[in-house]
N, C-alpha and C positions, 0 to 999 in steps of 0.2 A: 323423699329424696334418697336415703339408703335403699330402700328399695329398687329403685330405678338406676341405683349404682350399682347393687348387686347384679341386676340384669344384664346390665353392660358387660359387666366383667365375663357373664357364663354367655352371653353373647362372641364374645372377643375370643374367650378360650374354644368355642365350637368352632372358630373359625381357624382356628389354629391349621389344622390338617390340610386345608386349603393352601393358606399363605402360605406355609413354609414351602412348598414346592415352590411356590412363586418367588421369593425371597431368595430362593437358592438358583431359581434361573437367570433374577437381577443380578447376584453376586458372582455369576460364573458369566454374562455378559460383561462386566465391569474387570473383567479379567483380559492383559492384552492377548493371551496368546489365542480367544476367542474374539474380539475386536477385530475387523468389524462383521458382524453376521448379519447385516442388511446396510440400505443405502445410507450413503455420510452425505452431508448437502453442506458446500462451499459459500458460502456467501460474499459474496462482491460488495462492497460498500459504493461502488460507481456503477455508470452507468456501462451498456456492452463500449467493447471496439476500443476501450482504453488499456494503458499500457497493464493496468491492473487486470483487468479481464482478460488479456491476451494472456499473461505469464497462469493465471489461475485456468484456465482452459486447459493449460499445457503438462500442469502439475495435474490436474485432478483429472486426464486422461493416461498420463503413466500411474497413478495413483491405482485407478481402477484396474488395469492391466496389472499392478502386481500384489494388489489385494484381492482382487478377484469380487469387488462389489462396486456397485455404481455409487460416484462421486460428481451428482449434479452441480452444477453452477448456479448461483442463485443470487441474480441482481438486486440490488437494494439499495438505491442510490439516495444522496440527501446530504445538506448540513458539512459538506467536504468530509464524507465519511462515516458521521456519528449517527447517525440513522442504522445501518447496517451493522456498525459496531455494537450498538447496543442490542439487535434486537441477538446477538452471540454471546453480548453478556451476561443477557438474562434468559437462556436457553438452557435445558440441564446439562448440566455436567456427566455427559454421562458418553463421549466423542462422538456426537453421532451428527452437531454443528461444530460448524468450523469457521474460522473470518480468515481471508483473504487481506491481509495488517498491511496497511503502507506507513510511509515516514508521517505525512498529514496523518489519520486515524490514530499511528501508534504511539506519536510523539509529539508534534508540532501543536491540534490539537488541544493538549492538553492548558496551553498556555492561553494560545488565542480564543479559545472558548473558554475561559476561566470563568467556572461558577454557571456553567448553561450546559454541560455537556452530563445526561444522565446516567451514569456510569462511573465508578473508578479505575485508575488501572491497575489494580488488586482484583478487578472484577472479572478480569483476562490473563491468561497464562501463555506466555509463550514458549513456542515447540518449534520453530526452526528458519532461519533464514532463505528464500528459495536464491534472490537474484541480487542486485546492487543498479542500477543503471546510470547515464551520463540524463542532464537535464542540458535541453538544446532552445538556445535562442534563439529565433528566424525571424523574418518578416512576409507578407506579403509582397506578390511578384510586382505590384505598381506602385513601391514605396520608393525610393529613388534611393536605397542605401545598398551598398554592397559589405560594408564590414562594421564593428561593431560599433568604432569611432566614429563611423557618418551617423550611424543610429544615434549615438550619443549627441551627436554635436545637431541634426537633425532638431533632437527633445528640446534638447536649452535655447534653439530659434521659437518652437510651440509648446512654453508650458504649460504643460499638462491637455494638451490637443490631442495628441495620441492616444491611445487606448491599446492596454494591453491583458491580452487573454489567456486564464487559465480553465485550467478543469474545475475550479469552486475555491472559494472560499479557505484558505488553511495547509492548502495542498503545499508541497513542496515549489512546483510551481509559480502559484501567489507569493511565494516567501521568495523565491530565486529573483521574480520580478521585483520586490521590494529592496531585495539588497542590490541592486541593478541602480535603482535608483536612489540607495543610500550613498554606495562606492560612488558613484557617474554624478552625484548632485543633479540630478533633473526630476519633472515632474511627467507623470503618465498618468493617467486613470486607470484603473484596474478596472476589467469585467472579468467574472467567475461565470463560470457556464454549470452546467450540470454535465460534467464528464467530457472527456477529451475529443471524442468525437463531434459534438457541436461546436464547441470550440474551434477547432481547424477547420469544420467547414463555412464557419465565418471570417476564416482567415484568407483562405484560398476563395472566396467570394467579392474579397478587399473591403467588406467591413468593419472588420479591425486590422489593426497595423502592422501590431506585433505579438508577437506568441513564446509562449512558454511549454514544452511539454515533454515529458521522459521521453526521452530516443526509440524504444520501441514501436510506438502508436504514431511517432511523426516521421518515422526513418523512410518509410512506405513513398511517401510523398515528397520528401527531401529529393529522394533519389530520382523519382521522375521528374522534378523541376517544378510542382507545382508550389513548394514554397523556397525560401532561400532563407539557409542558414546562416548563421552568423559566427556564432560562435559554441561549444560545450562547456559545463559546468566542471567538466573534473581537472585533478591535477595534471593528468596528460590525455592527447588526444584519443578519441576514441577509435579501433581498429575496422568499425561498423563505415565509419565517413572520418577516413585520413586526412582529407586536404582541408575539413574543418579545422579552424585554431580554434585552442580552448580561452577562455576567459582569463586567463591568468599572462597567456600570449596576446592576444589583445589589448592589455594593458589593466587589468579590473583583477589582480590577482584575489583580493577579496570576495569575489563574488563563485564563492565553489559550494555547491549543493549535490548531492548525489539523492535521488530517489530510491527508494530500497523496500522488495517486498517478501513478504514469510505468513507464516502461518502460525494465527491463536486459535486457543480453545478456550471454555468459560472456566472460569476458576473453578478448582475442586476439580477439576477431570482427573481419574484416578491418573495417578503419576505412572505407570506402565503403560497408560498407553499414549500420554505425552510421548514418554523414553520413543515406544514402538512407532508412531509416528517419524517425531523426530529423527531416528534412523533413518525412514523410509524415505524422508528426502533429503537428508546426506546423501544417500544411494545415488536417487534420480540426479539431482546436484554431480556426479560421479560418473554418469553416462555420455557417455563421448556422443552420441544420436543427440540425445536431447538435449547437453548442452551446446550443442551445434547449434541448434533450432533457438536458443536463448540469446548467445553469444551474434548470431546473426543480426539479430533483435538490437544488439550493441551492449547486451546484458555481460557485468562482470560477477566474477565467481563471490562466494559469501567470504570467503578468507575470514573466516571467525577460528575456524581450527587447525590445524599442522593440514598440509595437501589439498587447502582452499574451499573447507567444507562447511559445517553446520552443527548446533548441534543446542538443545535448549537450556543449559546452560550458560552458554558460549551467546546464545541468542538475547539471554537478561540482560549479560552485562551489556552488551550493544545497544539495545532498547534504552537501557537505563544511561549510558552516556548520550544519545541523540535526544531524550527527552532535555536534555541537562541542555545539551548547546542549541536544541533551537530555542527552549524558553529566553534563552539570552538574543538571541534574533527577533522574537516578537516585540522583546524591550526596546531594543535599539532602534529598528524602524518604526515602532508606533503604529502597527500592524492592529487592526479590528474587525470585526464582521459584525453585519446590524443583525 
């Protein structure tokens, strides 16, 4: 055995001349001001055509226009989220993955899959908020309700007849629909779908009833008349669909949920190029073009720092207060996933 230690060791030192080159091109990749020198790959924790994939499309196309490297999109849907979260958490640290974080993934999450979801969130770093969005309640066009009080008073003639659909399991969505009918006292079924786009096309099909989903990925449809809105999630109207009232006008001041999406890296990614990131989409966030293209979306600014921006800092403390109040919403409603 000494023998076969010695070897190792005059093994290891001949190798030396080799590595070190090597070792010093790791640590000069691991450098932001070389970051990124090939392709970064996004990952989507949903499926295409949802509000999450839209806003990540959008980011990881300015993204690559001012890094100057390609920043593919890369769907990985599952588990309202955790699928795709994890396979970011367990990728090197080294920026070169990326998750596309929503409120479900980065927050909600953590309570309603308590004890099943394989990951901590020590095991993700957050690096910047992109958007904020309004979550919008609609229905199907052969429902007979026009505003949120016929939907309500509708549910309490059939409880629990209805069915009402989100993008999965966890989402902001499922949680918006469960305080709907904590505030409202009625009973609905919940369906999850796998991402927001089967979801509405089971809506506008009048399979299901009623629907749940960030304003970006339903706004499309709103506006042509294929579903009818009811009402929005936030404290005031949204400037994307004026003549919607919000849920607090309606009369359900309780039920306000805003969907919110940014961007992690896997823990340990060296903290420059967090910082350098996280600048990069303060910037984009700062672009009159591209928050046109957001803001149309119905998307509102991150307002984490002074002039409405970002920053991953500013990013913790926010994560770390919506982990906080929605675990008190999975309490309250009695919220599960099998």
């Amino acid at each position: 055995m000494p023998h076969l230690h010695r070897r190792a060791l005059m093994g290891a030192a001949a190798s030396l001349p080799i590595a070190a080159p090597l070792l010093g091109r790791a640590a000069r990749a691991q450098d932001a001001g070389d970051w990124p020198n090939r392709s970064v790959r996004l990952v989507v924790p949903f499926v295409p055509a949802g509000t999450t994939d839209i806003a990540a499309r959008i980011l990881a196309a300015r993204l690559q226009q001012r890094l100057g490297q390609p920043f593919p999109v890369e769907n990985r849907a599952g588990a309202g989220g955790n699928i795709g979260s994890d396979v970011v958490a367990k990728a090197d640290p080294d920026g070169y993955t990326l998750l596309m974080q929503t409120v479900s993934s980065g927050a909600i999450n953590y309570a309603l899959y308590e004890g099943q979801i394989p990951y901590k969130p020590s095991d993700l770093a957050n690096v910047g908020l992109l958007i904020r969005v309004p979550n919008v309640i609609f229905v199907t066009n052969s429902l007979p309700v026009k505003t949120l009080a016929e939907l309500v008073a509708l549910a309490k003639s059939k409880p629990g007849e209805l069915n009402h659909g989100s993008s999965g399991a966890g989402t902001s969505l499922h949680m918006t629909g469960e305080l709907l009918k904590l505030e409202a006292g009625i009973q609905m079924t919940h369906v999850p779908f796998r991402g927001a786009g089967p979801m509405l096309a089971e809506i506008m099909a009048g399979r299901i009833e009623v629907g749940v989903d960030n304003l970006p990925s339903a706004i499309g449809h709103i506006r042509e008349g294929r579903l009818r809105a009811l009402a929005v999630t936030t404290a005031t109207r949204s400037e994307a669909l004026p003549d919607v009232p919000t849920t607090a006008e309606a009369g359900y001041p309780g039920v306000e949920a805003t969907g919110w999406f940014g961007v992690q890296a896997p823990a340990r990614t060296p903290r420059p190029i967090v910082q350098k990131l996280g600048a990069e989409i303060n910037a984009i966030v700062g672009e009159p073009e591209t928050w046109a293209k957001l803001a149309d979306l119905g998307g509102m600014k991150p307002n984490l720092i002074p002039g409405g921006g970002t920053s991953p800092e500013a990013y913790e403390a926010f994560v770390a207060a919506e982990v906080k109040k929605w675990a008190e919403v999975v309490r309250r409603s009695g919220a599960k996933v099998d």
